[in-house]
MOPAC internal coordinates of N, CA, C and O (Angstrom, degrees):
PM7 1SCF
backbone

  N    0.0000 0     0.00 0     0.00 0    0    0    0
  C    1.4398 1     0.00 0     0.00 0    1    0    0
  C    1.5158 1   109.44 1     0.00 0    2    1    0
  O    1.2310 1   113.33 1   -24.14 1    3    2    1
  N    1.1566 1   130.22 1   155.86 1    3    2    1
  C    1.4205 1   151.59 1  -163.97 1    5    3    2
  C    1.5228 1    93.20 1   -99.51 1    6    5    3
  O    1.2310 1   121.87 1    10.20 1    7    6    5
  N    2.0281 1   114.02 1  -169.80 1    7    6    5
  C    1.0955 1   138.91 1  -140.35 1    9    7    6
  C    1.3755 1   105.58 1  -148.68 1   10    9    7
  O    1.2310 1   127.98 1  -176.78 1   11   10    9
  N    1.1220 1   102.24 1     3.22 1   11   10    9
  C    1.3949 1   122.51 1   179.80 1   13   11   10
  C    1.6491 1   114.31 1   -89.20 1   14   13   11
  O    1.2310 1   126.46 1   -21.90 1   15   14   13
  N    1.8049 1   105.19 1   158.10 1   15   14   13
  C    1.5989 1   104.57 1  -176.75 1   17   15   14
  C    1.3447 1    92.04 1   -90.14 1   18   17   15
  O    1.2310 1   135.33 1     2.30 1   19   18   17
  N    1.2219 1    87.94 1  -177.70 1   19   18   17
  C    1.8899 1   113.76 1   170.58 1   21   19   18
  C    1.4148 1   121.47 1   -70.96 1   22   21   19
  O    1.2310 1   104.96 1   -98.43 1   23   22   21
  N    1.1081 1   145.43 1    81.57 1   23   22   21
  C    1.4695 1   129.60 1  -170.96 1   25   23   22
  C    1.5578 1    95.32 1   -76.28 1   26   25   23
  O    1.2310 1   116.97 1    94.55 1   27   26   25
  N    1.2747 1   123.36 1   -85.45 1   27   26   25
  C    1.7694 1   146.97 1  -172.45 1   29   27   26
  C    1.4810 1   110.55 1   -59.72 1   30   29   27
  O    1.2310 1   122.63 1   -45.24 1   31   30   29
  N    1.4468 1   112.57 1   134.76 1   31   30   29
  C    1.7176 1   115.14 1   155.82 1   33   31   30
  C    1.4407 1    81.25 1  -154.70 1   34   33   31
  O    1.2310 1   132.61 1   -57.98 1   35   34   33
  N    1.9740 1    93.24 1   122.02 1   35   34   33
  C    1.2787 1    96.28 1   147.02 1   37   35   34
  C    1.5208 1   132.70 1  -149.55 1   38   37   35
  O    1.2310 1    91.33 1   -11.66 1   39   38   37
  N    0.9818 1   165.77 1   168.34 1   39   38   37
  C    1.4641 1   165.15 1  -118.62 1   41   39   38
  C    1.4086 1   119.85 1  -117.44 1   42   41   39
  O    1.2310 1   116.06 1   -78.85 1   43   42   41
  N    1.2020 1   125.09 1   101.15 1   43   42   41
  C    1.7137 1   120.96 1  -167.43 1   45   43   42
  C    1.8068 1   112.81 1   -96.85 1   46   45   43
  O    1.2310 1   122.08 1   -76.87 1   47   46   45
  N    1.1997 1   113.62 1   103.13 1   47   46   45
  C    1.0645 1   114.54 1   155.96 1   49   47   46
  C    1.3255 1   140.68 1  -107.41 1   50   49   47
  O    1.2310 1   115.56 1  -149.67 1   51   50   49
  N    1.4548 1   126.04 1    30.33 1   51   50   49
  C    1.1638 1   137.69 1   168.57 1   53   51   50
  C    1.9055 1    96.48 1   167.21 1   54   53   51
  O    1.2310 1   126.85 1   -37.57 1   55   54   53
  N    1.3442 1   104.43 1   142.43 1   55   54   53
  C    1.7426 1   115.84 1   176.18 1   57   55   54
  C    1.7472 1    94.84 1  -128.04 1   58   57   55
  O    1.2310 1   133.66 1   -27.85 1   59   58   57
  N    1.1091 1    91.21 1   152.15 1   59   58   57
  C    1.2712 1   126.95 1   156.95 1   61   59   58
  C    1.6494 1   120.79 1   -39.58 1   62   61   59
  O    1.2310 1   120.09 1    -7.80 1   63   62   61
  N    1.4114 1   117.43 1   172.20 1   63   62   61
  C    1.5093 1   110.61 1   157.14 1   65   63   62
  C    1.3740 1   123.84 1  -112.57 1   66   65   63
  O    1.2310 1   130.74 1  -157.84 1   67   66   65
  N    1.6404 1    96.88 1    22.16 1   67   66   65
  C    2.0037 1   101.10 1   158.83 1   69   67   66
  C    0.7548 1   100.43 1  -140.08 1   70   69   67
  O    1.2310 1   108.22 1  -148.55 1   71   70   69
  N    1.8741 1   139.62 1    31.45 1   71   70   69
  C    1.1415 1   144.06 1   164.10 1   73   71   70
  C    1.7033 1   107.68 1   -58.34 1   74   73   71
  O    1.2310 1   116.52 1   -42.00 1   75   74   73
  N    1.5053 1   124.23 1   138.00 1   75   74   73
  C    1.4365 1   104.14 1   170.00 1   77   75   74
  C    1.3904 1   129.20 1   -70.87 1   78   77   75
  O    1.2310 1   118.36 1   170.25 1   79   78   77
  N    1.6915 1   120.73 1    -9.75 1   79   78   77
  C    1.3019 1   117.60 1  -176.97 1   81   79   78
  C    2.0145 1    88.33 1  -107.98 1   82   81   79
  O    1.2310 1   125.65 1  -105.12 1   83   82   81
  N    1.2883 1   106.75 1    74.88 1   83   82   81
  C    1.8168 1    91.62 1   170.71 1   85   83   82
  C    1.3330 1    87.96 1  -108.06 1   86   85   83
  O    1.2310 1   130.39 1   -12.45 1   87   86   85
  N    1.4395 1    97.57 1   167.55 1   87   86   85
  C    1.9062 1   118.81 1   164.67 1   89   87   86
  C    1.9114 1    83.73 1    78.08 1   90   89   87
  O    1.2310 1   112.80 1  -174.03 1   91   90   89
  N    1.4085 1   131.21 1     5.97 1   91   90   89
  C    1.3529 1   118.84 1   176.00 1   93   91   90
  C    1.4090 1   120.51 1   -87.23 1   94   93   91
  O    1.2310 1   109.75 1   -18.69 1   95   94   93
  N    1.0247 1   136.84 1   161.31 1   95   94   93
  C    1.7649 1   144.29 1   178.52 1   97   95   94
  C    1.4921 1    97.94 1   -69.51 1   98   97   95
  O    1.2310 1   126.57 1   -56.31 1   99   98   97
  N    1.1797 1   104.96 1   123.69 1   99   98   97
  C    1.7931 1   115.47 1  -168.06 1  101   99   98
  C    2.0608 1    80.32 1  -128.84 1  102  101   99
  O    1.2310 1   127.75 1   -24.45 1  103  102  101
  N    1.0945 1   102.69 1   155.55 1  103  102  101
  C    2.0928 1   127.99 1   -30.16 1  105  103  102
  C    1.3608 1   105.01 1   -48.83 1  106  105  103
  O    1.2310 1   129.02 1   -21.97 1  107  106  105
  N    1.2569 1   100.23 1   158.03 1  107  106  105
  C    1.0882 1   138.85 1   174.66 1  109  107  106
  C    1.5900 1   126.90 1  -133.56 1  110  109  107
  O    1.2310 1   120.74 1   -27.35 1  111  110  109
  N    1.3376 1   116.19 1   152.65 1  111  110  109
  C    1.5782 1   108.69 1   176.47 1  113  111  110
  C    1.6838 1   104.13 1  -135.04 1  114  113  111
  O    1.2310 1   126.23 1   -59.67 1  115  114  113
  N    1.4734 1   105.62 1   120.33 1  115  114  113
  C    1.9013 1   113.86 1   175.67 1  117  115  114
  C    1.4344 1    95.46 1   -90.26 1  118  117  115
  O    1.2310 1   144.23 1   -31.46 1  119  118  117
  N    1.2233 1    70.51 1   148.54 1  119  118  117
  C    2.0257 1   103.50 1   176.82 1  121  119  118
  C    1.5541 1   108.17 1  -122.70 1  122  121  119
  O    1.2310 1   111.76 1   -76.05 1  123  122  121
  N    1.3327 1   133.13 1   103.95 1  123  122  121
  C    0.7283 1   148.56 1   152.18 1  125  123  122
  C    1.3272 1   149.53 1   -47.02 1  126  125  123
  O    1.2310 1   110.22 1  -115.64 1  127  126  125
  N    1.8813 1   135.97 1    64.36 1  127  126  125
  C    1.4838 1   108.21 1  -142.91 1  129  127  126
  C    1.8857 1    91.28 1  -114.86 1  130  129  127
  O    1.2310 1   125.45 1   -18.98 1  131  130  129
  N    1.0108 1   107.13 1   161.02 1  131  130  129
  C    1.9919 1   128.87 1   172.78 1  133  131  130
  C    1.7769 1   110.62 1   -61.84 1  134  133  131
  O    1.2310 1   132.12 1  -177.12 1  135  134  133
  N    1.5553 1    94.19 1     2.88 1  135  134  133
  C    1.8460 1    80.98 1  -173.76 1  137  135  134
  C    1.5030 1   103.78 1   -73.04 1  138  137  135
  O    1.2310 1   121.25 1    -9.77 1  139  138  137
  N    1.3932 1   115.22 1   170.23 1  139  138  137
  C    1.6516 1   140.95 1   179.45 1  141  139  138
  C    1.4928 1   104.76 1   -54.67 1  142  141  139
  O    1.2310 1   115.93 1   161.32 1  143  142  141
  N    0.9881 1   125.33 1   -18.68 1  143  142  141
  C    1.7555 1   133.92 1   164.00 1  145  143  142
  C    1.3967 1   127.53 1  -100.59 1  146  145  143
  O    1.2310 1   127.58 1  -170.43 1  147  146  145
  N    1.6911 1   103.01 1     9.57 1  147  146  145
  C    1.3007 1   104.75 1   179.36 1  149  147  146
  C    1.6971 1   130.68 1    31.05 1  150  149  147
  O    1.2310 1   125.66 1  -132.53 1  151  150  149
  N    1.6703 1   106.73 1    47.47 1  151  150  149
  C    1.3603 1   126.62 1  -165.04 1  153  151  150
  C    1.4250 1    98.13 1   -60.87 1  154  153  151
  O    1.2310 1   114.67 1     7.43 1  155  154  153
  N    1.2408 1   127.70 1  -172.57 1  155  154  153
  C    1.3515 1   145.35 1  -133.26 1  157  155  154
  C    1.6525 1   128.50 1   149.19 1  158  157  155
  O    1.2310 1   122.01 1   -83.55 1  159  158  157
  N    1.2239 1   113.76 1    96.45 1  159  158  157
  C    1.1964 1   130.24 1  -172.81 1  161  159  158
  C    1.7246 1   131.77 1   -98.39 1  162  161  159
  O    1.2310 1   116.46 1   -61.22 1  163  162  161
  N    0.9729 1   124.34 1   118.78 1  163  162  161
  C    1.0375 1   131.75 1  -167.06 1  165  163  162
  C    1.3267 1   119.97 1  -131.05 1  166  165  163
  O    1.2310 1   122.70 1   -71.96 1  167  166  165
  N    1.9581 1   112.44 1   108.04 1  167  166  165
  C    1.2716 1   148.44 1  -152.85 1  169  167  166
  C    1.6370 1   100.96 1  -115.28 1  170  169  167
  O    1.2310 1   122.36 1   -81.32 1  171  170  169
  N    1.1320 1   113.09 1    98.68 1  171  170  169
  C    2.0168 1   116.40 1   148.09 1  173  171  170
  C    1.3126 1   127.23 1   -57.51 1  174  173  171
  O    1.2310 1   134.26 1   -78.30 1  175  174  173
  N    1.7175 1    90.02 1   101.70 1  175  174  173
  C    1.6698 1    92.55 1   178.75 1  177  175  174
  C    1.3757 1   125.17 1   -58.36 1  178  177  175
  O    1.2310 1   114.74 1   145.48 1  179  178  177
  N    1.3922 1   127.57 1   -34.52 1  179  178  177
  C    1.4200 1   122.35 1   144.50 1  181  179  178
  C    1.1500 1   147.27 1   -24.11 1  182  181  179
  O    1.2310 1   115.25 1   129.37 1  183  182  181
  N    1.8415 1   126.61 1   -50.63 1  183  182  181
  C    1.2039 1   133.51 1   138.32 1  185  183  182
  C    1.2458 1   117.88 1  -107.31 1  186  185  183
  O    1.2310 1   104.44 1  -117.01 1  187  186  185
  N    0.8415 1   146.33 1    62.99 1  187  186  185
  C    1.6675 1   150.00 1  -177.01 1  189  187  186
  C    1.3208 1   104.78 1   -17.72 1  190  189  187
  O    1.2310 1   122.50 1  -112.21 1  191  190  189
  N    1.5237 1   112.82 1    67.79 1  191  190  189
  C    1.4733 1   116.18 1   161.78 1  193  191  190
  C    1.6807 1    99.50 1  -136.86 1  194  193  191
  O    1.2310 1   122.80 1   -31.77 1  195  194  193
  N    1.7945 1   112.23 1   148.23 1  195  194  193
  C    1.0236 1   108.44 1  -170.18 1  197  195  194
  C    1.7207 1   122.95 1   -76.42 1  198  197  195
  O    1.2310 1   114.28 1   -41.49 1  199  198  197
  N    1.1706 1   128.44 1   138.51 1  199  198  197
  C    1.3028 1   131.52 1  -139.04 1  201  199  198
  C    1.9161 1    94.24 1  -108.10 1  202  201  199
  O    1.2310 1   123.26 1   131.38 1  203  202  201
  N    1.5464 1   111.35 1   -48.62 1  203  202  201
  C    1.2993 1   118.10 1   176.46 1  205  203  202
  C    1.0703 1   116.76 1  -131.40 1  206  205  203
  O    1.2310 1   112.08 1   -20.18 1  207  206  205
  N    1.3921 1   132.55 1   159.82 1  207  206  205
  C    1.9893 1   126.68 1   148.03 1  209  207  206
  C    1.8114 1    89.01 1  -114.46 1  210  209  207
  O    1.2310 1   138.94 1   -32.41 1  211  210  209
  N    1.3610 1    80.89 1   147.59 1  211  210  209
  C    1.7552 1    87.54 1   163.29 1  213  211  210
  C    1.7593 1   111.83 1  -142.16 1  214  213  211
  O    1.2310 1   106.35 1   -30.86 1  215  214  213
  N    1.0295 1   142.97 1   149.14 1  215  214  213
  C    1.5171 1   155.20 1   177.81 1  217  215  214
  C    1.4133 1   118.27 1  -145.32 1  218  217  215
  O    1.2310 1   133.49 1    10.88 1  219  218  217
  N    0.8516 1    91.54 1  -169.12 1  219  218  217
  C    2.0214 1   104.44 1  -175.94 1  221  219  218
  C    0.9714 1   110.02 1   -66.53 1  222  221  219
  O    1.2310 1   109.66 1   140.04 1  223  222  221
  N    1.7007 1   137.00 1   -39.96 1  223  222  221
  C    0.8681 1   123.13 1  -172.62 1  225  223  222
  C    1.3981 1   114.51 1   -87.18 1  226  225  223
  O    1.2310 1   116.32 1   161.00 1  227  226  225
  N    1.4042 1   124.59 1   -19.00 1  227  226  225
  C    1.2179 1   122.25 1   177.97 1  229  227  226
  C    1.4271 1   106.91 1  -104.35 1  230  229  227
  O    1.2310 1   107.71 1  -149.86 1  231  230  229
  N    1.2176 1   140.53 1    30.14 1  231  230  229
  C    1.4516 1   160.73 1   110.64 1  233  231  230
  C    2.0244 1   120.05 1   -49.72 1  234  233  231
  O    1.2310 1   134.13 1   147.47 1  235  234  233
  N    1.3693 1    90.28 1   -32.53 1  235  234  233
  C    1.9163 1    86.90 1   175.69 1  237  235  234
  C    1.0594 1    76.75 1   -93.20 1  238  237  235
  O    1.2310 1   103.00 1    96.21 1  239  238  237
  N    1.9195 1   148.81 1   -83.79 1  239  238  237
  C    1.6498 1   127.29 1  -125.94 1  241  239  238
  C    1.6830 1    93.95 1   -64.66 1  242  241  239
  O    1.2310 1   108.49 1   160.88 1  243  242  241
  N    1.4080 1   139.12 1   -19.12 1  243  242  241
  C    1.2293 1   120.51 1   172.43 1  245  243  242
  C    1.5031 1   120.55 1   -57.95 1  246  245  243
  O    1.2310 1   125.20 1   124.41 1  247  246  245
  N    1.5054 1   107.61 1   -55.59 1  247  246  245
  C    1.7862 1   115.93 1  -179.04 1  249  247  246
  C    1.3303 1   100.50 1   -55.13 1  250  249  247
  O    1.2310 1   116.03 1   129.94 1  251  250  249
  N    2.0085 1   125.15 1   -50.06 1  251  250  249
  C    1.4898 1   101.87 1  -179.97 1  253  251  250
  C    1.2537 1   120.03 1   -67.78 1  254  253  251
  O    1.2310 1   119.41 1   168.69 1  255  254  253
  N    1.0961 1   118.73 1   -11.31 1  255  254  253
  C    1.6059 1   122.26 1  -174.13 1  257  255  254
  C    1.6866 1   102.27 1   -62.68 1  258  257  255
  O    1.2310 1   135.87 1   134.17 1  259  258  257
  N    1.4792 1    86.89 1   -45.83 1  259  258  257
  C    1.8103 1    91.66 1  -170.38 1  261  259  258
  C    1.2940 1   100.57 1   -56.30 1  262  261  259
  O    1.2310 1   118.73 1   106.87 1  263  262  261
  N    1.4530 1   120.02 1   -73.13 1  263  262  261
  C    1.5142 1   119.62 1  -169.15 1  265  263  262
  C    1.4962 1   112.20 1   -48.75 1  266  265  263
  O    1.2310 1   105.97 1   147.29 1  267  266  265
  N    1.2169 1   143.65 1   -32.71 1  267  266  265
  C    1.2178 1   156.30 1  -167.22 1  269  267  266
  C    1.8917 1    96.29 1   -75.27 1  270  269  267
  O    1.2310 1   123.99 1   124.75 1  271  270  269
  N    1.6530 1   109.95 1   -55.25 1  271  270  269
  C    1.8044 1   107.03 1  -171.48 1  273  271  270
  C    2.2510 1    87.39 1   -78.57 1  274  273  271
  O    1.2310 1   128.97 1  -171.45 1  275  274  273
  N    0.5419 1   100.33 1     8.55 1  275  274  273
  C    1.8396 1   100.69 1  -171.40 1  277  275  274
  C    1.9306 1    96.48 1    59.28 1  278  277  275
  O    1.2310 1   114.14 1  -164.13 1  279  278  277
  N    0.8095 1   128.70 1    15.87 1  279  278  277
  C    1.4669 1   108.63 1  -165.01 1  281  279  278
  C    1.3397 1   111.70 1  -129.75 1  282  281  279
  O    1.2310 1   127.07 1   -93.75 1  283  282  281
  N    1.6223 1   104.00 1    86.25 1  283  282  281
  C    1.6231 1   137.25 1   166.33 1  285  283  282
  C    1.5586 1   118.02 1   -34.26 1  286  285  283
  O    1.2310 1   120.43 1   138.56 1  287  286  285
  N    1.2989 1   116.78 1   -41.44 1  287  286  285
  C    1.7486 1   119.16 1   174.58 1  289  287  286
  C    1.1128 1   124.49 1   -75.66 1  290  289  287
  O    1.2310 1   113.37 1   159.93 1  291  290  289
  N    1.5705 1   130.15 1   -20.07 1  291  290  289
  C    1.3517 1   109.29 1  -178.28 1  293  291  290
  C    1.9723 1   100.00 1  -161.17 1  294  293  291
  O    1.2310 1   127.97 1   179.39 1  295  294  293
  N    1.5578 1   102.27 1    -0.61 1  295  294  293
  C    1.3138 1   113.28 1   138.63 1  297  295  294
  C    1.7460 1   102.17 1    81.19 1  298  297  295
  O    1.2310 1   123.39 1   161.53 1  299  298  297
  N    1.8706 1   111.10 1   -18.47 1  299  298  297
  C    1.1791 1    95.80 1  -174.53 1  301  299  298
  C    1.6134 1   108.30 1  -129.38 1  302  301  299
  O    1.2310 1   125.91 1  -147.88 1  303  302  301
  N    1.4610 1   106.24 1    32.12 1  303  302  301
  C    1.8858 1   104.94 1  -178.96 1  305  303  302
  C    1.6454 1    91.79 1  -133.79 1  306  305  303
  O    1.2310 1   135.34 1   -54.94 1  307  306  305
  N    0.9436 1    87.91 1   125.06 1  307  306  305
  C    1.6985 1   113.08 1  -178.62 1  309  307  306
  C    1.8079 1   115.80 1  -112.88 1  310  309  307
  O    1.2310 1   134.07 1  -160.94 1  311  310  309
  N    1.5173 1    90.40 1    19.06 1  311  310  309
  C    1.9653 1   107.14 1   164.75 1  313  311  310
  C    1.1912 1    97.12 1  -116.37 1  314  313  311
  O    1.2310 1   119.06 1  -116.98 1  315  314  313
  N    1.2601 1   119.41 1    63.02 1  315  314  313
  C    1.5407 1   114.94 1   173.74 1  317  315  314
  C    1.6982 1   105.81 1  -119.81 1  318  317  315
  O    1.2310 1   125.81 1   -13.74 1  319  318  317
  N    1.3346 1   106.45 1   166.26 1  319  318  317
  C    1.5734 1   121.60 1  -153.26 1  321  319  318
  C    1.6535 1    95.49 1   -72.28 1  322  321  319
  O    1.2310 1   120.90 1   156.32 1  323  322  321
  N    1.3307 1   115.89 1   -23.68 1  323  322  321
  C    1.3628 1   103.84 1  -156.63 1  325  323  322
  C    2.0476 1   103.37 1   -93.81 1  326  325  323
  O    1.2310 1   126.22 1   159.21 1  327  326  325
  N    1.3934 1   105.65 1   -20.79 1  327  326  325
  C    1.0531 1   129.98 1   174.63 1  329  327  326
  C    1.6329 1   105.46 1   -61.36 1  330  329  327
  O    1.2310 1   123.97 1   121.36 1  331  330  329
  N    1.5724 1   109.98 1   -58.64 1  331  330  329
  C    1.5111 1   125.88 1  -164.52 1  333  331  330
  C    1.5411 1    98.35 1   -54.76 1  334  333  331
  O    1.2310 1   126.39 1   131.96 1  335  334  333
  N    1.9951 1   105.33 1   -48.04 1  335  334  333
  C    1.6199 1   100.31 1  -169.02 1  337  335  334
  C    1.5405 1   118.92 1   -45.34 1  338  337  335
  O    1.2310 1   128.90 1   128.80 1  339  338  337
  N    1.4569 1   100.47 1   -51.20 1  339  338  337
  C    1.5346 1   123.61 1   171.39 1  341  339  338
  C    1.2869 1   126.10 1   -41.26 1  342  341  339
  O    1.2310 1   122.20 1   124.48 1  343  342  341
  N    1.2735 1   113.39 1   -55.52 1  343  342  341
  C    1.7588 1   120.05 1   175.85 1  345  343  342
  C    1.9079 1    91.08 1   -65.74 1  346  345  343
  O    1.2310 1   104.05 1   138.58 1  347  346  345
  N    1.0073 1   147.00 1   -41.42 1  347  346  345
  C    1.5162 1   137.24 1  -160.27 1  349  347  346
  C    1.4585 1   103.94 1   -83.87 1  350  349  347
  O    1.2310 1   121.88 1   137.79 1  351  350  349
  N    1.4574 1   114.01 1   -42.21 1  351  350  349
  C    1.4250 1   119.60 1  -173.44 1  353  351  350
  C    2.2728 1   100.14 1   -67.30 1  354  353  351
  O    1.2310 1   127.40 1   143.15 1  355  354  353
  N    1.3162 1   103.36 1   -36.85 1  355  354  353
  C    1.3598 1   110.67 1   168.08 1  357  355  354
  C    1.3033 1   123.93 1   -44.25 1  358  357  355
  O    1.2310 1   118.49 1   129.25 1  359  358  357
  N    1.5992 1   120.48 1   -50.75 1  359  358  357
  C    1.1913 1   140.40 1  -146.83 1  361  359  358
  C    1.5044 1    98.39 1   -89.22 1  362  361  359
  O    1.2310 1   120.51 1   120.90 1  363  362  361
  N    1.2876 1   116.64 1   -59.10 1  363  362  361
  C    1.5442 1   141.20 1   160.23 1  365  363  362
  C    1.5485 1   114.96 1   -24.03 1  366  365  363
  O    1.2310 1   123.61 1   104.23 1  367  366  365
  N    1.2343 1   110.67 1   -75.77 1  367  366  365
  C    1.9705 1   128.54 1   152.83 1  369  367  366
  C    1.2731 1   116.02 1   -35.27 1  370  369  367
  O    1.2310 1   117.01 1   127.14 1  371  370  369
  N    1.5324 1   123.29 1   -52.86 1  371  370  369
  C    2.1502 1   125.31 1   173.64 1  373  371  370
  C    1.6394 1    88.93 1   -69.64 1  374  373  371
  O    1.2310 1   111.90 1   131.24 1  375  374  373
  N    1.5798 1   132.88 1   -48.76 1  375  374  373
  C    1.3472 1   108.28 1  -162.62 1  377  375  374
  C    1.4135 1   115.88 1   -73.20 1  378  377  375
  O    1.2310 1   126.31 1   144.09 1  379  378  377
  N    1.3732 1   105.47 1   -35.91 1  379  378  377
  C    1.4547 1   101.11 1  -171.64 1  381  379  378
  C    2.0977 1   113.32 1   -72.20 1  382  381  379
  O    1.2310 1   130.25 1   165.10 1  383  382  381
  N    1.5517 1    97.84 1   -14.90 1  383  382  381
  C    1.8692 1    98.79 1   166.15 1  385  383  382
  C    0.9624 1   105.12 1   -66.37 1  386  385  383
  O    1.2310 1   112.76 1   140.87 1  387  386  385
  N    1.3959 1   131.28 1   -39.13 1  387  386  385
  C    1.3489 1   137.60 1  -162.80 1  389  387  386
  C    1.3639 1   117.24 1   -61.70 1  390  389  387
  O    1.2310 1   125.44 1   131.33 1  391  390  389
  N    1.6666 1   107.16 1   -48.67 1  391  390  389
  C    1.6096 1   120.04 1  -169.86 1  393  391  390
  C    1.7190 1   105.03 1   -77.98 1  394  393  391
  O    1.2310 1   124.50 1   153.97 1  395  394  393
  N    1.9717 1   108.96 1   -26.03 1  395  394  393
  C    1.9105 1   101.68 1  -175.22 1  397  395  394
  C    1.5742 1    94.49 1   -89.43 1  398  397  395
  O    1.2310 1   119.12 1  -167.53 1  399  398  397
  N    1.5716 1   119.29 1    12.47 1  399  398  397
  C    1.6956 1   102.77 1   169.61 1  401  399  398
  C    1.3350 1   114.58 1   -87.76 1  402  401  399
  O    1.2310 1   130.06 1   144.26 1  403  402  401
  N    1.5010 1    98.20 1   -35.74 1  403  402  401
  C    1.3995 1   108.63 1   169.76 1  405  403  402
  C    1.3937 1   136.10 1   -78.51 1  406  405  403
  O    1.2310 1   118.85 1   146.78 1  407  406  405
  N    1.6718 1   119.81 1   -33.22 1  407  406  405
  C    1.0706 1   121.75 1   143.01 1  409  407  406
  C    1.5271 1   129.23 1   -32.57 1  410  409  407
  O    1.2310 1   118.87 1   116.52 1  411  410  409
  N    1.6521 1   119.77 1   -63.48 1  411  410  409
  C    1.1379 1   130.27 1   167.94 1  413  411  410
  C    1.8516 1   123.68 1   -44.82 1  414  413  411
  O    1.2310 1   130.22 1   115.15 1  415  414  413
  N    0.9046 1    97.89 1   -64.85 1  415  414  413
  C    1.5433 1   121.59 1  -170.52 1  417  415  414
  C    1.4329 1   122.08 1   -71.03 1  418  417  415
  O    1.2310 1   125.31 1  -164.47 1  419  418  417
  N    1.4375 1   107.40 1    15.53 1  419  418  417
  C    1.8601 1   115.78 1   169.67 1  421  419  418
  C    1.4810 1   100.09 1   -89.40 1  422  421  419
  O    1.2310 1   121.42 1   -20.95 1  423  422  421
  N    1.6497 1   114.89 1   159.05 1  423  422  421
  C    0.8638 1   117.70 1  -152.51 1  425  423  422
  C    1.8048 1   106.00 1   -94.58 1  426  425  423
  O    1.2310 1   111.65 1   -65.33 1  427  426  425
  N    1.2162 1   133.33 1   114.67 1  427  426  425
  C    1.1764 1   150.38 1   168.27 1  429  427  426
  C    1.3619 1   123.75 1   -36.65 1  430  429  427
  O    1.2310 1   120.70 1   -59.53 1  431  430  429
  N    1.5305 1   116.28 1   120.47 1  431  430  429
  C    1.6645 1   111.80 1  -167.89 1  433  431  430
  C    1.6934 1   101.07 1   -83.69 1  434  433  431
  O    1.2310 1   110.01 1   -18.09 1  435  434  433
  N    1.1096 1   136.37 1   161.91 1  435  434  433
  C    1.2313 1   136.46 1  -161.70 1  437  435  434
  C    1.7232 1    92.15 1  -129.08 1  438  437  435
  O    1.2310 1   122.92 1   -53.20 1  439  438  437
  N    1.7587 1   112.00 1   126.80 1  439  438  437
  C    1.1229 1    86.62 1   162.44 1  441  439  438
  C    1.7654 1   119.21 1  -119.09 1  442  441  439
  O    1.2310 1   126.97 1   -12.44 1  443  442  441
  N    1.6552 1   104.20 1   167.56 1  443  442  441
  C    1.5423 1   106.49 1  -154.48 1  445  443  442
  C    1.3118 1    91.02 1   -95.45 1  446  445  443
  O    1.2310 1   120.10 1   180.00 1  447  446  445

C-alpha cells in the first residue's frame, strides 16, 4: 500500500469481465487512494474484510497475463480455442523438425 489519502469510495454491485475486481464477492466497496501506485482496495460488504488490493503493478502482470493465457475476453481461462490452435500448430512445427533431422541425418552411402 502507498502514502497516499483516500480520494474515492464507491459501491460495487456488479463488474464487468475486464473489471479488475471480477470473479470477486460483490457487494463490494473500492477505496480509492492518490498514492504513486494508484492503490485500490477492495472491502466485502458481507464480511467487511478486505477481499483484494490492486495497483499498477498488479494492473501490468494482469495485461501480461492476458497476452501470455492469449485470452482477451475474460482474461483468466487459458483452455481457450485460440490458445488450443497454437499449442497444436506448435506441436506439428517441433514434430515435423524432428522427422527432417532424422530424415536428413542418416548416414550416406558413398559411391566409389
Amino acid at each position: 500500500m502507498g502514502i497516499g489519502d483516500l480520494t474515492h469510495t464507491s459501491h460495487l454491485e456488479s463488474t464487468g469481465p475486464h473489471h479488475e475486481y471480477r470473479n470477486g464477492s460483490l457487494p463490494a466497496y473500492a477505496f480509492t487512494f492518490d498514492d504513486p501506485r494508484r492503490t485500490r482496495i477492495y472491502v466485502s460488504t458481507e464480511r467487511g474484510t478486505m477481499t483484494s488490493l490492486r495497483n499498477s503493478k498488479w494492473r501490468i502482470f494482469d495485461f501480461l497475463r492476458m497476452l501470455h493465457t492469449m485470452d482477451y475476453a475474460g482474461r483468466d481461462n487459458f483452455n481457450n480455442t485460440l490458445l488450443t490452435t497454437f499449442s497444436i500448430l506448435g506441436l506439428a512445427t517441433i514434430s515435423s523438425g524432428f522427422l527432417l533431422f532424422v530424415i536428413t541425418s542418416r548416414p550416406r552411402k558413398r559411391h566409389s
